[in-house]
TORPA-4810 file (N, C-alpha, C, O; in nm, 3 decimals):
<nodes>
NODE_1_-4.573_-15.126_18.735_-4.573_-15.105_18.592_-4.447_-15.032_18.547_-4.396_-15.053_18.438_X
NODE_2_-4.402_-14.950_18.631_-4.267_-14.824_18.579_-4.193_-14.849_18.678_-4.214_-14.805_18.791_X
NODE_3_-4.076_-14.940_18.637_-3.988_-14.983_18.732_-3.831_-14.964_18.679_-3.748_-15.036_18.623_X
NODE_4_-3.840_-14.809_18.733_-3.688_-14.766_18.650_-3.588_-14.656_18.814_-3.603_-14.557_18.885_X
NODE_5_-3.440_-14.836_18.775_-3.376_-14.724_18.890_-3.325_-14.591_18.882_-3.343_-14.514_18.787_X
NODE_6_-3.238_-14.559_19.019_-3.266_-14.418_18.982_-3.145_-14.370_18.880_-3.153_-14.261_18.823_X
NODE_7_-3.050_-14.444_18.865_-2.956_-14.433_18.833_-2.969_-14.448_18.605_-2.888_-14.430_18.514_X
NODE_8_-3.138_-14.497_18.614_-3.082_-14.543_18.487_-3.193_-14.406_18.479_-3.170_-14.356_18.369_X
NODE_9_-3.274_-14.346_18.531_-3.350_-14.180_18.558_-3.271_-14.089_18.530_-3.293_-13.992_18.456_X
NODE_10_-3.155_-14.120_18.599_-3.054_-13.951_18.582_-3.003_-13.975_18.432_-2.985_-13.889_18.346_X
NODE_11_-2.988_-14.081_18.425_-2.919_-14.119_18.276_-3.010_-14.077_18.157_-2.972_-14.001_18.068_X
NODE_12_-3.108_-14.122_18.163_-3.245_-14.046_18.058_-3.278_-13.971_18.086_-3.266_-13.905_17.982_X
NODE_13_-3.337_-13.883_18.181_-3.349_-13.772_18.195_-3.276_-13.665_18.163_-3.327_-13.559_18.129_X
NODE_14_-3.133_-13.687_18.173_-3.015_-13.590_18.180_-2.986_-13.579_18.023_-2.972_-13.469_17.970_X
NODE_15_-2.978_-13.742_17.926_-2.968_-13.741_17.832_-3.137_-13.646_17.731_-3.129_-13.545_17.662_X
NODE_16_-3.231_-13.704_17.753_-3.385_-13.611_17.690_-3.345_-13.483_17.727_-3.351_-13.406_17.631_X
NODE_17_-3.297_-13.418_17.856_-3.300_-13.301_17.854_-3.190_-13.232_17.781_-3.206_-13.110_17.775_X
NODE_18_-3.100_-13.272_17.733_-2.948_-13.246_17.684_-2.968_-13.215_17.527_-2.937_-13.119_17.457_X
NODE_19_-3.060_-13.384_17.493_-3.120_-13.356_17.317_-3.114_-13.232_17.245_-3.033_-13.202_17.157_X
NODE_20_-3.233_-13.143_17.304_-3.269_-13.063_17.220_-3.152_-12.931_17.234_-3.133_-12.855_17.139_X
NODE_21_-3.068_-12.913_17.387_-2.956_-12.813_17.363_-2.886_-12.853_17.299_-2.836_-12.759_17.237_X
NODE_22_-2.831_-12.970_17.262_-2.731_-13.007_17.181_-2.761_-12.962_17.007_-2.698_-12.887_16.932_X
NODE_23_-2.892_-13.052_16.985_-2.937_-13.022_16.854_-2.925_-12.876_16.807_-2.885_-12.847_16.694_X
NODE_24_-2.959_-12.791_16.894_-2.975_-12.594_16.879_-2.843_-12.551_16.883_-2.824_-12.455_16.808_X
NODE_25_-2.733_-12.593_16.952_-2.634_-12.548_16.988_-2.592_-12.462_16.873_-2.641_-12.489_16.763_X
NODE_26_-2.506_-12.359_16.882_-2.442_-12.278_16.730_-2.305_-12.266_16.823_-2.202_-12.288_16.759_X
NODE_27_-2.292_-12.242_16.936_-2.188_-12.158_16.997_-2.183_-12.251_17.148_-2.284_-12.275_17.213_X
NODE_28_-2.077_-12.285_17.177_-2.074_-12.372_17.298_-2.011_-12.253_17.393_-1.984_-12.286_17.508_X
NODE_29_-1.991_-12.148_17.361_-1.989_-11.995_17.469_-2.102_-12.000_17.552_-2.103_-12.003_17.675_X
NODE_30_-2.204_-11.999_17.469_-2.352_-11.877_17.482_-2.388_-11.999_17.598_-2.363_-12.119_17.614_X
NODE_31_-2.464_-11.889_17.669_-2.557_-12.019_17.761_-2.651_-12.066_17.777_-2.736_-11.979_17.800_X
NODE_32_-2.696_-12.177_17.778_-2.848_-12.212_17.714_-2.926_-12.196_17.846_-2.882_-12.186_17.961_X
NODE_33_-3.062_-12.197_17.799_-3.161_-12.166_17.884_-3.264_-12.283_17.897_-3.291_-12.356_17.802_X
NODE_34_-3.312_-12.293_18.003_-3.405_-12.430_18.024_-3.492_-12.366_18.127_-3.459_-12.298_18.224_X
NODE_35_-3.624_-12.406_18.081_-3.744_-12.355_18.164_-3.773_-12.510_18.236_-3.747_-12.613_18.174_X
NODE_36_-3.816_-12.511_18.342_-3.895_-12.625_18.413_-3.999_-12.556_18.499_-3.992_-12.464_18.580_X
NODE_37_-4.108_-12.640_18.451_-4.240_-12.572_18.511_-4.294_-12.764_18.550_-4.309_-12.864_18.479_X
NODE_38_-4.309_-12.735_18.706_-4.304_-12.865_18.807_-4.435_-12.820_18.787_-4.468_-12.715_18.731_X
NODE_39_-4.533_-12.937_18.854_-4.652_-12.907_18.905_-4.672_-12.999_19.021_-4.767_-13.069_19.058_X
NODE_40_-4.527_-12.971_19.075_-4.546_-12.993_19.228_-4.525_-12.852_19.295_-4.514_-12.747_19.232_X
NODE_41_-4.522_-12.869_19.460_-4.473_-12.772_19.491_-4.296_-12.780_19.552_-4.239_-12.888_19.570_X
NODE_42_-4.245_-12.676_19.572_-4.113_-12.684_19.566_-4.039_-12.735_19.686_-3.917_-12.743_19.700_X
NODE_43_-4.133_-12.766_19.768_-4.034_-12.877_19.864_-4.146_-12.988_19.879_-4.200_-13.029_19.982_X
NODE_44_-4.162_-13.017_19.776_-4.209_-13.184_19.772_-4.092_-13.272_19.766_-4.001_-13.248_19.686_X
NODE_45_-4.090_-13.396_19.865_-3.952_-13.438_19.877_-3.971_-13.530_19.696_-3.901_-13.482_19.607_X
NODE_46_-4.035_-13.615_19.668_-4.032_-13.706_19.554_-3.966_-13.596_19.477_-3.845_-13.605_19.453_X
NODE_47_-4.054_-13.464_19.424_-3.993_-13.350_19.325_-3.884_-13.299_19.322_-3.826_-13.271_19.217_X
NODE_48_-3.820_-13.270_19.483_-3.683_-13.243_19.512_-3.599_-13.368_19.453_-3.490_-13.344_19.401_X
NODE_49_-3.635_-13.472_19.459_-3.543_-13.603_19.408_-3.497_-13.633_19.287_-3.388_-13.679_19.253_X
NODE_50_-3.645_-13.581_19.191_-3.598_-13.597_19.067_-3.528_-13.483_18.970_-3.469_-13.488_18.862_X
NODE_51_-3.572_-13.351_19.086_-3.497_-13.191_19.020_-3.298_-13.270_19.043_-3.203_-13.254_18.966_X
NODE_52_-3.301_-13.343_19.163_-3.125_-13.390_19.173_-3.076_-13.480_19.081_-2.960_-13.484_19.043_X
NODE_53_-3.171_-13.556_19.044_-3.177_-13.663_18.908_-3.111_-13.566_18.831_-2.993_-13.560_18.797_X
NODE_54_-3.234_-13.466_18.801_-3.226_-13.399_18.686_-3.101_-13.320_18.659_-3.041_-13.307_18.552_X
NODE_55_-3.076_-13.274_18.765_-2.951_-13.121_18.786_-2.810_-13.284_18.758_-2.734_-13.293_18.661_X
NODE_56_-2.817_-13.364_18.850_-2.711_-13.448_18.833_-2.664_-13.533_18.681_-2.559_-13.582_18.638_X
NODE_57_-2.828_-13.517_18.620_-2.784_-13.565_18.446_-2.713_-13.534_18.377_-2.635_-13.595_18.304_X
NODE_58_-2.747_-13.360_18.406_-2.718_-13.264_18.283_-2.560_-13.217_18.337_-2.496_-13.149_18.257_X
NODE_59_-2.496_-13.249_18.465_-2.394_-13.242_18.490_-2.277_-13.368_18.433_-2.158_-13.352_18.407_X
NODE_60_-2.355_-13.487_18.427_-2.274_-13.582_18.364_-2.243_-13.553_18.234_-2.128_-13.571_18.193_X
NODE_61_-2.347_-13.499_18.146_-2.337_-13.469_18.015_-2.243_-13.334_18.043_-2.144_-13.371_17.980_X
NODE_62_-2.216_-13.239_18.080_-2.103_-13.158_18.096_-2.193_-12.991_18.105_-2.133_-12.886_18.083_X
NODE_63_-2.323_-12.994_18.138_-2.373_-12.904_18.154_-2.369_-12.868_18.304_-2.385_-12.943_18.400_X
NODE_64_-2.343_-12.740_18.303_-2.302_-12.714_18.473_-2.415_-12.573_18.469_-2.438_-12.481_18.391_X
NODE_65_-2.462_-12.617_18.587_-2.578_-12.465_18.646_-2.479_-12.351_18.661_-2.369_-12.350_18.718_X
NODE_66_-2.543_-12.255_18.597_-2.437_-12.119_18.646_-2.351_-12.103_18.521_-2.348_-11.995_18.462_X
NODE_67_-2.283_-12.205_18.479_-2.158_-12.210_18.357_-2.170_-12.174_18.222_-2.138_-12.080_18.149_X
NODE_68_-2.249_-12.319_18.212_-2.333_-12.326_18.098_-2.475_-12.297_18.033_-2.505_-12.255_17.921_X
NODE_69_-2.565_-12.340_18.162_-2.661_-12.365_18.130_-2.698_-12.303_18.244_-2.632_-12.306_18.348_X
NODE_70_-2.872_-12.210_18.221_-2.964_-12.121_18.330_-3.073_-12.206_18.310_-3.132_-12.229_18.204_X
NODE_71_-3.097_-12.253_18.430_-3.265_-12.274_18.478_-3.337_-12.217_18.519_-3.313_-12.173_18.632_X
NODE_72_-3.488_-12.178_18.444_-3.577_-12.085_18.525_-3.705_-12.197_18.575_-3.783_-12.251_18.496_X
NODE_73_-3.706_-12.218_18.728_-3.794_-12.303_18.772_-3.919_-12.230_18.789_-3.919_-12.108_18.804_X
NODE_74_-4.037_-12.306_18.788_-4.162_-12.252_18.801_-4.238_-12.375_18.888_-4.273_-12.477_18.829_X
NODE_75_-4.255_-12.363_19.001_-4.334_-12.454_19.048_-4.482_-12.413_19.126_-4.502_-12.326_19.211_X
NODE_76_-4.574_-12.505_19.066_-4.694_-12.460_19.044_-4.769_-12.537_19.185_-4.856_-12.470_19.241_X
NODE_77_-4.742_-12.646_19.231_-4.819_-12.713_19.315_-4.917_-12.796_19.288_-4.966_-12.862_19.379_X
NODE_78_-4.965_-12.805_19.153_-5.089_-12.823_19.092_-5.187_-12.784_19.059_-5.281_-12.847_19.011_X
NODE_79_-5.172_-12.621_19.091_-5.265_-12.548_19.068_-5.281_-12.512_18.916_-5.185_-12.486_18.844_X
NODE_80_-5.424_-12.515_18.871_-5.390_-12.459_18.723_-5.407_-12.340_18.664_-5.403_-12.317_18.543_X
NODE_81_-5.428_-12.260_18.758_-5.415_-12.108_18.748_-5.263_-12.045_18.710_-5.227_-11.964_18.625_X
NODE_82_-5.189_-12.125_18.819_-5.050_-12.101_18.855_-4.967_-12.163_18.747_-4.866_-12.114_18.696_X
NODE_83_-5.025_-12.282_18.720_-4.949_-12.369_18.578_-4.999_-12.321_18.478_-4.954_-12.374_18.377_X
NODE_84_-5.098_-12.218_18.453_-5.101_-12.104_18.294_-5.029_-12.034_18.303_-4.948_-12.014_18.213_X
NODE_85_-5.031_-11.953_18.437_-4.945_-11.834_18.406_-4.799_-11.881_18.420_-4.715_-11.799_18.382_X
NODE_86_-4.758_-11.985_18.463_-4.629_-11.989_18.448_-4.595_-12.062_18.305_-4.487_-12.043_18.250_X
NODE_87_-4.664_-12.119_18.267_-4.629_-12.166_18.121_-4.622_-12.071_18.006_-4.551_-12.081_17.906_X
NODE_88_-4.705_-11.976_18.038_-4.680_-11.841_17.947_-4.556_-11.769_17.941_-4.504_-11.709_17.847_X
NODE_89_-4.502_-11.792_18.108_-4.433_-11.667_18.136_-4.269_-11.793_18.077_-4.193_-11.755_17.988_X
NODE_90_-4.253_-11.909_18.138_-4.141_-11.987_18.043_-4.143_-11.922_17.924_-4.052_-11.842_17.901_X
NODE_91_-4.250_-11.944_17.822_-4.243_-11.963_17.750_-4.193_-11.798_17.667_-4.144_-11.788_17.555_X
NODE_92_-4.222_-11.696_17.752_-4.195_-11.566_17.703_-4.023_-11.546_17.724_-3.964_-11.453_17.670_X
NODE_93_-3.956_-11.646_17.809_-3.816_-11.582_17.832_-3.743_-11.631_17.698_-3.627_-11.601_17.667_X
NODE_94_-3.836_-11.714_17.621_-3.732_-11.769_17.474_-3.639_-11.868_17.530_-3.519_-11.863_17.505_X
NODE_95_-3.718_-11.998_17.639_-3.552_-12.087_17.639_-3.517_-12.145_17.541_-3.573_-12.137_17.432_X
NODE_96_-3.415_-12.214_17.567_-3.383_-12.352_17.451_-3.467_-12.452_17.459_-3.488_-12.532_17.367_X
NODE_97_-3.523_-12.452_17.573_-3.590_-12.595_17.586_-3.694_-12.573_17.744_-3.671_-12.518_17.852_X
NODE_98_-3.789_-12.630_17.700_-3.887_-12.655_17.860_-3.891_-12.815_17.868_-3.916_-12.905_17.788_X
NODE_99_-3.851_-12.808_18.014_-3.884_-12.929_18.131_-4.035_-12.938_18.121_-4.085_-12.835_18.076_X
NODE_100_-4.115_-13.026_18.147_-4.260_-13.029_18.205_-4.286_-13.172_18.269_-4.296_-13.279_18.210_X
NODE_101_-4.291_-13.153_18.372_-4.277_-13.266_18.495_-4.401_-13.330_18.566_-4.431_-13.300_18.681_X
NODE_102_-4.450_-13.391_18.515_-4.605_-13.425_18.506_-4.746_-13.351_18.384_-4.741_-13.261_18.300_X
NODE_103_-4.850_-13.434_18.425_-4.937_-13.424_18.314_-4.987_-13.296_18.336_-5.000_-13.218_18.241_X
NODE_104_-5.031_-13.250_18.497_-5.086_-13.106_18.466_-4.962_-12.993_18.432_-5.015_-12.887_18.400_X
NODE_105_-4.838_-12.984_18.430_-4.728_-12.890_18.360_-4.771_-12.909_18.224_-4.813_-12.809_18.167_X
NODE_106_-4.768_-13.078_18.126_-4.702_-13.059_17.990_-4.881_-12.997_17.918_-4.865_-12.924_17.820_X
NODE_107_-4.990_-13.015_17.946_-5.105_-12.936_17.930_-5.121_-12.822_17.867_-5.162_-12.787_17.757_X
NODE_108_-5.075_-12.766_17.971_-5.112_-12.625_18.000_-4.933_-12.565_17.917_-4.936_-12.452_17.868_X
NODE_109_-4.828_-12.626_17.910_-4.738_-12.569_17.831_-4.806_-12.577_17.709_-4.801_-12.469_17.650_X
NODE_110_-4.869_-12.665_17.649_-4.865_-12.686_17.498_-4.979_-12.619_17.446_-5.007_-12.626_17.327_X
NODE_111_-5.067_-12.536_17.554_-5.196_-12.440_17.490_-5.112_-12.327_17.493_-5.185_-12.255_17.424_X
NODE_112_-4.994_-12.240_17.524_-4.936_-12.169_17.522_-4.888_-12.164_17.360_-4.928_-12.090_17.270_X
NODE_113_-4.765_-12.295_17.360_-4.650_-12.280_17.265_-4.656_-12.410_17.250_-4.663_-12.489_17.344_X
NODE_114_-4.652_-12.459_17.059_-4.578_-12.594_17.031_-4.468_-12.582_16.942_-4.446_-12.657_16.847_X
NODE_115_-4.388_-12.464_16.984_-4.291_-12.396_16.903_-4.120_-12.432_16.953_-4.028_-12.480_16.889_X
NODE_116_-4.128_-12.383_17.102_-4.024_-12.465_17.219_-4.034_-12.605_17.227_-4.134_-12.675_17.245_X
NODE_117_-3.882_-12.647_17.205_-3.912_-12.765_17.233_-3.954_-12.807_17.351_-3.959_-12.721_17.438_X
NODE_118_-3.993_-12.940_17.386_-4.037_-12.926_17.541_-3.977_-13.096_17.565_-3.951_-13.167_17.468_X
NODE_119_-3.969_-13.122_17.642_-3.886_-13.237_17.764_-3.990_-13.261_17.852_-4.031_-13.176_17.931_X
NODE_120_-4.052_-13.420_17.837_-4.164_-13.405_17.913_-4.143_-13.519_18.038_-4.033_-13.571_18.015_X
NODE_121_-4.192_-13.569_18.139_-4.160_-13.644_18.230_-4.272_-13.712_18.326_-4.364_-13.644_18.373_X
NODE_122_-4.261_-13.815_18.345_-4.397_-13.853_18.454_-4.520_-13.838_18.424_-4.604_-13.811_18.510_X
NODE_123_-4.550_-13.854_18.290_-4.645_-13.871_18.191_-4.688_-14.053_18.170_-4.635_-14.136_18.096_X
NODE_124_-4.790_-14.066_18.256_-4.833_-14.223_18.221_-4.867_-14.258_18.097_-4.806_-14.351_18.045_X
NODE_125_-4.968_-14.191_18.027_-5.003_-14.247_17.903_-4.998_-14.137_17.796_-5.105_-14.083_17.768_X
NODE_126_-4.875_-14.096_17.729_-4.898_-13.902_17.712_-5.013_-13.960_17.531_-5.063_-13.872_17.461_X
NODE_127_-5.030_-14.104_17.495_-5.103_-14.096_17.402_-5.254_-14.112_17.426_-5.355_-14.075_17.367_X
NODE_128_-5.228_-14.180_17.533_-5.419_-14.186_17.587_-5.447_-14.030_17.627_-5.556_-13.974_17.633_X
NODE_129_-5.356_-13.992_17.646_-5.405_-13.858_17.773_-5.431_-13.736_17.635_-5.504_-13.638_17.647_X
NODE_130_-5.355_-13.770_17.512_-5.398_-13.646_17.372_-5.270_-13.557_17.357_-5.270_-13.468_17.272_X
NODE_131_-5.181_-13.574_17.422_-5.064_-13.502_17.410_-5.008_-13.569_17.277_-4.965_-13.472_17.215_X
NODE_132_-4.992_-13.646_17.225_-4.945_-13.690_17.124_-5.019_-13.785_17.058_-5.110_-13.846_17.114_X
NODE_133_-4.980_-13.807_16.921_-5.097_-13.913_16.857_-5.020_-14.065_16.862_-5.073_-14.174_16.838_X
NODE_134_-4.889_-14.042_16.898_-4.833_-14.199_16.895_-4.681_-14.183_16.924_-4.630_-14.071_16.927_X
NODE_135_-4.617_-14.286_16.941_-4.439_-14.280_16.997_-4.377_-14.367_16.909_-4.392_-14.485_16.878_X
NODE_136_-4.301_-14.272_16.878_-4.194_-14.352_16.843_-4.066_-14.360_16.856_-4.005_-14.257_16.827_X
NODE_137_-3.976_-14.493_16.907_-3.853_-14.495_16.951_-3.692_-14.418_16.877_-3.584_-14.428_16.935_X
NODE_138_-3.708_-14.355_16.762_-3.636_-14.273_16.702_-3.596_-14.127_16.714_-3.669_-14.065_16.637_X
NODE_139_-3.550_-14.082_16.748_-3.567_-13.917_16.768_-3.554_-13.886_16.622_-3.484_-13.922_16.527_X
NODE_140_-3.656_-13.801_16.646_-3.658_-13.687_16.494_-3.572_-13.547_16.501_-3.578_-13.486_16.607_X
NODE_141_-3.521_-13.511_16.432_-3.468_-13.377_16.411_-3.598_-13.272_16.430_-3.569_-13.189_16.515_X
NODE_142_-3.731_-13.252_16.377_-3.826_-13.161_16.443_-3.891_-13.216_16.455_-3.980_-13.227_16.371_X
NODE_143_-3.889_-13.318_16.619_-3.996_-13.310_16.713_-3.988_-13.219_16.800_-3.887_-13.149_16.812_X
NODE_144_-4.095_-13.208_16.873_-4.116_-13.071_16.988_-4.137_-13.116_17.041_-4.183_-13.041_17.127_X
NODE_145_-4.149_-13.266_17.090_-4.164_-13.331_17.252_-4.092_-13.404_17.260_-4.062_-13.468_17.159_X
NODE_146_-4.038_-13.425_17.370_-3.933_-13.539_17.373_-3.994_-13.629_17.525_-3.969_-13.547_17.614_X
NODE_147_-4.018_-13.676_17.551_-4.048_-13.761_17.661_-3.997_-13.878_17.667_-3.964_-13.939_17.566_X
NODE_148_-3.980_-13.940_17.825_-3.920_-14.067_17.879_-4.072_-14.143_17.905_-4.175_-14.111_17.963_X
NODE_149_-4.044_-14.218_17.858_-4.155_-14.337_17.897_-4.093_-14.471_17.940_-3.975_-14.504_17.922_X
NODE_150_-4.176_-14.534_17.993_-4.060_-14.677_18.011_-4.211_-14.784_18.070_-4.287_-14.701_18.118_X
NODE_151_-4.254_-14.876_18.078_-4.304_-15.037_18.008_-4.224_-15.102_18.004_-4.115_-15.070_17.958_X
NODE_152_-4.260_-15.244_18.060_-4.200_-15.375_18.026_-4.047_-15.314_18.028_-4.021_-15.222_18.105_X
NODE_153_-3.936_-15.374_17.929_-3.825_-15.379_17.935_-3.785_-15.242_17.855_-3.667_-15.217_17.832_X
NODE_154_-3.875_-15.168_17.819_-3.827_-15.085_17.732_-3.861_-14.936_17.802_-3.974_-14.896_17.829_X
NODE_155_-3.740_-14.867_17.823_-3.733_-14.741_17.899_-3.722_-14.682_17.823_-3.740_-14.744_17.719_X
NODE_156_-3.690_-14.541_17.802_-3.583_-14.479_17.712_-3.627_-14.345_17.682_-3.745_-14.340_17.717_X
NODE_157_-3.589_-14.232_17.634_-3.639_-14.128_17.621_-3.690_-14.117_17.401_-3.628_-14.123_17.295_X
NODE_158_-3.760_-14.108_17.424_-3.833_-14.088_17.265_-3.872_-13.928_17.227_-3.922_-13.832_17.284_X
NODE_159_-3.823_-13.958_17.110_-3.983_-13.857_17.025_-4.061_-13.842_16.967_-4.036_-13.900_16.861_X
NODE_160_-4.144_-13.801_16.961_-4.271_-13.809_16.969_-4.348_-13.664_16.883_-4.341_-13.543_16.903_X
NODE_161_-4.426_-13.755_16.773_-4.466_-13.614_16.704_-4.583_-13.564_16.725_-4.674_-13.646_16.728_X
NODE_162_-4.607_-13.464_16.738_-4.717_-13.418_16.807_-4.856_-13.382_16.725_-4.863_-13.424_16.609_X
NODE_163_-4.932_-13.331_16.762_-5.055_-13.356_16.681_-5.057_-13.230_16.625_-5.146_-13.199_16.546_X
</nodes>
């Protein structure tokens, strides 16, 4: 059903995650902040693959770890004890933006905060599942979710207004 290489992954991913720093930007000094709260654990090889996707996107777009841009990772394993309290605790450092890398992360972020924007990922159906009431292929200036979905011929990172 989701048949996306990896190459066209780093490309959307790197680009959805880039969106919302770009949109906030005031000062291309300051350094932006990005929360990712996995709900894998941190040496899951698939998760390690797509954190290189991910780190390798935001480097094409000209964001460099350390430079520009701070990541605070949170990886939960799937636990949902561990994916509250870390969604709280993202959400208390004030990033620019949260990662949420599967369905049990983007959950448990959005009973916290629908204030951060959030970057969502590996979400099969995020409208069956209640995360959103519907998609649409346009980005909005205030949406607060941004997610990659991809079906049939159509990949792409969207936004998506939330309920």
């Amino acid at each position: 059903m989701f048949d996306m290489k990896r190459r066209d992954f780093i490309t959307l991913f790197g680009s959805a995650a880039a969106w919302p720093l770009t949109a906030r930007a005031q000062q291309r000094e300051r350094m932006r902040r990005i929360g990712a709260l996995m709900a894998y654990t941190a040496n899951d090889p698939q998760a390690q693959i797509r954190n290189a996707a991910f780190l390798q996107g935001l480097q094409q777009l000209g964001w460099i770890v350390g430079q520009s841009v701070q990541i605070d990772y949170r990886w939960s394993g799937g636990n949902i004890d561990d994916t509250r309290r870390y969604a709280a605790e993202l959400v208390a450092l004030a990033p620019d933006v949260i990662f949420a890398l599967g369905s049990a992360a983007l959950g448990p972020l959005l009973q916290v905060s629908r204030s951060v924007p959030v970057v969502f990922a590996i979400i099969i159906d995020p409208v069956g599942s209640g995360f959103v009431n519907n998609i649409r292929s346009r980005h909005r200036r205030r949406a607060v979710l941004l997610g990659l979905i991809g079906w049939g011929d159509r990949t792409g990172p969207v936004a998506v207004p939330t309920r």
